[in-house]
PyMOL commands that place a pseudoatom at each C-alpha (Angstrom):
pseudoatom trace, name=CA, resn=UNK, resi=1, chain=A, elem=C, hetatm=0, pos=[0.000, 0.000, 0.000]
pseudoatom trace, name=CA, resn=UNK, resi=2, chain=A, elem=C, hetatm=0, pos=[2.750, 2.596, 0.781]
pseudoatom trace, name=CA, resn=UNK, resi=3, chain=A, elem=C, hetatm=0, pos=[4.359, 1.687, -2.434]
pseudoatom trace, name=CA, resn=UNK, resi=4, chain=A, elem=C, hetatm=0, pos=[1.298, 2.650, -4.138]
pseudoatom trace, name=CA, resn=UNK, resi=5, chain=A, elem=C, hetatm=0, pos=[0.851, 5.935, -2.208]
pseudoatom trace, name=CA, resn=UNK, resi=6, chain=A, elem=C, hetatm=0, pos=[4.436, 6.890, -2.906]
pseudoatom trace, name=CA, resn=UNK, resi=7, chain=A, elem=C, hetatm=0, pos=[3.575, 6.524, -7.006]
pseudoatom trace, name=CA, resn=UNK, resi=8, chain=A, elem=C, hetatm=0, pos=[0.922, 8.418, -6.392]
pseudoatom trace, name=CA, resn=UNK, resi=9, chain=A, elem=C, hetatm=0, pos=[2.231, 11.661, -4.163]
pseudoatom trace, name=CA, resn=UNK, resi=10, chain=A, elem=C, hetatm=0, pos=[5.330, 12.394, -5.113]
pseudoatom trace, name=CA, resn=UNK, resi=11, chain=A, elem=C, hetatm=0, pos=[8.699, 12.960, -2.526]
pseudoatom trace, name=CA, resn=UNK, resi=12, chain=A, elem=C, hetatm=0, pos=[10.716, 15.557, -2.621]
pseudoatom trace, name=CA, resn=UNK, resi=13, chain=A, elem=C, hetatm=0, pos=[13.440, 13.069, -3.082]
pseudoatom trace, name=CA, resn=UNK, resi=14, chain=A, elem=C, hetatm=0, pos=[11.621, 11.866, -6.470]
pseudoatom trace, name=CA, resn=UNK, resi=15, chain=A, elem=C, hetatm=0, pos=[11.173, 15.116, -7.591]
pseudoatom trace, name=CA, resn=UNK, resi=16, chain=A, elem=C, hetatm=0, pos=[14.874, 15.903, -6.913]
pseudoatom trace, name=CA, resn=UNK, resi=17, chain=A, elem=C, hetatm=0, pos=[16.126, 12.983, -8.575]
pseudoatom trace, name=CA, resn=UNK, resi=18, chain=A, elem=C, hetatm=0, pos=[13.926, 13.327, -11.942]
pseudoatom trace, name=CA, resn=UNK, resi=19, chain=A, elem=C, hetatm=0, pos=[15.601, 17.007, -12.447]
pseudoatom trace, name=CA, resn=UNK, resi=20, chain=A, elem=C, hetatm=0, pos=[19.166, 15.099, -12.038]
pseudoatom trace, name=CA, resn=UNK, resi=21, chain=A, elem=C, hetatm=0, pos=[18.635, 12.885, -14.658]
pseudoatom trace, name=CA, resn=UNK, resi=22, chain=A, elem=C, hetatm=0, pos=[17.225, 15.337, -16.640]
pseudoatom trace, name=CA, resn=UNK, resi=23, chain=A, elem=C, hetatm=0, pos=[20.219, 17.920, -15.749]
pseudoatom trace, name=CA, resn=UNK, resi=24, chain=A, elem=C, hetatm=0, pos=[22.713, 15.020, -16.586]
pseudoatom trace, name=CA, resn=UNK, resi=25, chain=A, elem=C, hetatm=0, pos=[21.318, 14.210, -19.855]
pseudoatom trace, name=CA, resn=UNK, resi=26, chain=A, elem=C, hetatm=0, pos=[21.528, 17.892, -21.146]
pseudoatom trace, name=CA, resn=UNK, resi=27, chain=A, elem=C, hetatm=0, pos=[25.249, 18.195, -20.067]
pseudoatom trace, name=CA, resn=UNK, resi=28, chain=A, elem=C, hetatm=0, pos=[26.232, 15.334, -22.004]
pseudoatom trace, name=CA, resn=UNK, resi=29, chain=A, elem=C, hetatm=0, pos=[23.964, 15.839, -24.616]
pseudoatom trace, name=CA, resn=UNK, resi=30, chain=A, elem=C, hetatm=0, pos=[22.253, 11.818, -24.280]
pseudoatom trace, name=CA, resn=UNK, resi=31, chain=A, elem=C, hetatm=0, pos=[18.648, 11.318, -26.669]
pseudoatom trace, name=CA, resn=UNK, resi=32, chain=A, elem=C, hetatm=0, pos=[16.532, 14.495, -27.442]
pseudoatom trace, name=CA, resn=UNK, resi=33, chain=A, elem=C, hetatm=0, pos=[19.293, 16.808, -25.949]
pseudoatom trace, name=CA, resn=UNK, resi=34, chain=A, elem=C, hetatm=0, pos=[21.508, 16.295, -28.567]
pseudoatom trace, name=CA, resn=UNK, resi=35, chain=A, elem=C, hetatm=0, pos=[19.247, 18.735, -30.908]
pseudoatom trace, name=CA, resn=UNK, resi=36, chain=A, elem=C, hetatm=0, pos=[18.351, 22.161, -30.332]
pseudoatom trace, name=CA, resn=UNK, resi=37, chain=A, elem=C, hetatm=0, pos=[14.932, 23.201, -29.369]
pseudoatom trace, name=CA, resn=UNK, resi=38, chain=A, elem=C, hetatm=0, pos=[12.638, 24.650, -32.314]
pseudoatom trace, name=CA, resn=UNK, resi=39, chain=A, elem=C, hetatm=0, pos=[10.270, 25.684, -29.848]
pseudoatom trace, name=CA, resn=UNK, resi=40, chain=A, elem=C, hetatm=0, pos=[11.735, 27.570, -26.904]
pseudoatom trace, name=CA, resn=UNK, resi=41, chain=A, elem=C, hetatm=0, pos=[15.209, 28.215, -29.410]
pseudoatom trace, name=CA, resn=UNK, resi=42, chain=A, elem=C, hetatm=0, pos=[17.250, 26.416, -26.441]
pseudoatom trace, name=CA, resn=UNK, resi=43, chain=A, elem=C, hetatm=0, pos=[20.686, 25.105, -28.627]
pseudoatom trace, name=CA, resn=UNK, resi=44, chain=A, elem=C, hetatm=0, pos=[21.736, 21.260, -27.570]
pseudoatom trace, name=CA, resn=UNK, resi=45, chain=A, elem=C, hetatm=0, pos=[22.548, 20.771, -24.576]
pseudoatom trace, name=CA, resn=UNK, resi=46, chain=A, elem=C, hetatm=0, pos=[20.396, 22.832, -22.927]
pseudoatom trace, name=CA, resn=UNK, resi=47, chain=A, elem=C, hetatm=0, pos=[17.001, 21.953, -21.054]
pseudoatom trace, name=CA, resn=UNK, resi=48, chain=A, elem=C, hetatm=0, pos=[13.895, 23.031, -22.325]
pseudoatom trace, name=CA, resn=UNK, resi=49, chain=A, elem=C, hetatm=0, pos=[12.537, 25.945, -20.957]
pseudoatom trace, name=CA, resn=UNK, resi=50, chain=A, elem=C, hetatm=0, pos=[9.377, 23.867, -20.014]
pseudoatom trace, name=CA, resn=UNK, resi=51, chain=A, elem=C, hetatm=0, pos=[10.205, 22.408, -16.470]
pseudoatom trace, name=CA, resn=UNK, resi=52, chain=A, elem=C, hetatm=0, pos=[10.481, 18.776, -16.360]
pseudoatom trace, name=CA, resn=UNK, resi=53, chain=A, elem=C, hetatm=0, pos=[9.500, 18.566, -20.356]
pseudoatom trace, name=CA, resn=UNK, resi=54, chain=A, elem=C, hetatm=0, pos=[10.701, 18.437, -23.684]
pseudoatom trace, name=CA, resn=UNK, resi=55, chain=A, elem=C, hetatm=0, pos=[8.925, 19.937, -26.277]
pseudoatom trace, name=CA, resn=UNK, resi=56, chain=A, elem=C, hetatm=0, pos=[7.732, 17.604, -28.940]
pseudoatom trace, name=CA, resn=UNK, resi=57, chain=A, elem=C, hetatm=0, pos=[8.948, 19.216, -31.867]
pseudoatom trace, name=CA, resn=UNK, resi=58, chain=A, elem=C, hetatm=0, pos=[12.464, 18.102, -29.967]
pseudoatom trace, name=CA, resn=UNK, resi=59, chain=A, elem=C, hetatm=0, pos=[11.517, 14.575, -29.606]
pseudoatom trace, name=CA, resn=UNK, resi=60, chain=A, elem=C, hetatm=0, pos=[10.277, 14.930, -33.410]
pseudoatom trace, name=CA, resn=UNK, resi=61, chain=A, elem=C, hetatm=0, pos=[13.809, 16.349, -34.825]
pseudoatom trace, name=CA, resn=UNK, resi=62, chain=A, elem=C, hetatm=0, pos=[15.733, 13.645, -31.959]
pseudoatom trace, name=CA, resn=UNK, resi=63, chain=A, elem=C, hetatm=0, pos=[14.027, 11.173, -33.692]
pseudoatom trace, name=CA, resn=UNK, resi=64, chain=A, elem=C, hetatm=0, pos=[14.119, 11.890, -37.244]
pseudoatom trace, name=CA, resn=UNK, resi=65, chain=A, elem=C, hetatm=0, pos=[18.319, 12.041, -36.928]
pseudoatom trace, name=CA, resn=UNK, resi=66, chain=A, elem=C, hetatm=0, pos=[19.323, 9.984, -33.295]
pseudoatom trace, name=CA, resn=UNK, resi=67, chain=A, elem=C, hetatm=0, pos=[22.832, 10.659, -33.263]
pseudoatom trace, name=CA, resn=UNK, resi=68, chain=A, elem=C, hetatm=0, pos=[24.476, 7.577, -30.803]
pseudoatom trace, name=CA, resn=UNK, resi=69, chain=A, elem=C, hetatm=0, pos=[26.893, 9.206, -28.227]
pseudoatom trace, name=CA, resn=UNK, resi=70, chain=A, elem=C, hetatm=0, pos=[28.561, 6.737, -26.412]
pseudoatom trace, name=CA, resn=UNK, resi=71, chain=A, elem=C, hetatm=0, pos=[30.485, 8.221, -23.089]
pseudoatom trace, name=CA, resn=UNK, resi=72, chain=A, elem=C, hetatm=0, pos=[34.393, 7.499, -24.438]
pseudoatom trace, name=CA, resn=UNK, resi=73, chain=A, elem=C, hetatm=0, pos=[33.862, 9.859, -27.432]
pseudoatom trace, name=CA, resn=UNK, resi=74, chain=A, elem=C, hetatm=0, pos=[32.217, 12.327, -25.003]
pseudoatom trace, name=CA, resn=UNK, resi=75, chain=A, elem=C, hetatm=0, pos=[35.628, 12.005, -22.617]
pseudoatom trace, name=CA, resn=UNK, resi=76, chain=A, elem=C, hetatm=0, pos=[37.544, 12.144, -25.112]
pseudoatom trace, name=CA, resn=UNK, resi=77, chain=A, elem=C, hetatm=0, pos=[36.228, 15.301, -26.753]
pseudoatom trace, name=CA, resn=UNK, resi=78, chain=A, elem=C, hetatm=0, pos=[36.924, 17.082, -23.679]
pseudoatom trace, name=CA, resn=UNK, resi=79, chain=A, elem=C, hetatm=0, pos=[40.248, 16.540, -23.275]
pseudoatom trace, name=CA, resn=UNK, resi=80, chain=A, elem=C, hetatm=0, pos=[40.920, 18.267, -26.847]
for i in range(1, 80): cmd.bond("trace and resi %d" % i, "trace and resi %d" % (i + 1))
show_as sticks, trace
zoom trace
């Protein structure tokens, strides 16, 4: 029952770890933060101006072109 309650209401803690993994994926530029946003003109690797959203014309251009990063060519980028 408590498992079901905490789906339901959200924690703080939940909350704080969705915007983490949301964070983390723009500043390494992982799935539909690899493109720039045609609605809120954010460039890649930025978040969406919508909290805790991506547009869909993001998704839409993400999916058209997925571009597979890996995390060695990321590393290795920044050392450059």
């Amino acid at each position: 029952m408590i498992a079901l309650l905490s789906a339901v209401i959200p924690s703080p803690a939940a909350d704080a770890a969705h915007d983490a993994a949301h964070e983390t994926a723009a500043r390494f530029r992982h799935g539909v933060y690899s493109v720039p946003c045609k609605t809120c003109h954010v460039p890649a690797g930025v978040l969406c101006l919508a909290r805790r959203s991506v547009h869909a014309a993001r998704r839409e251009l993400y999916r058209q072109n997925p571009k597979p990063n890996g995390l060695v060519p990321l590393l290795m980028a920044r050392g450059r």
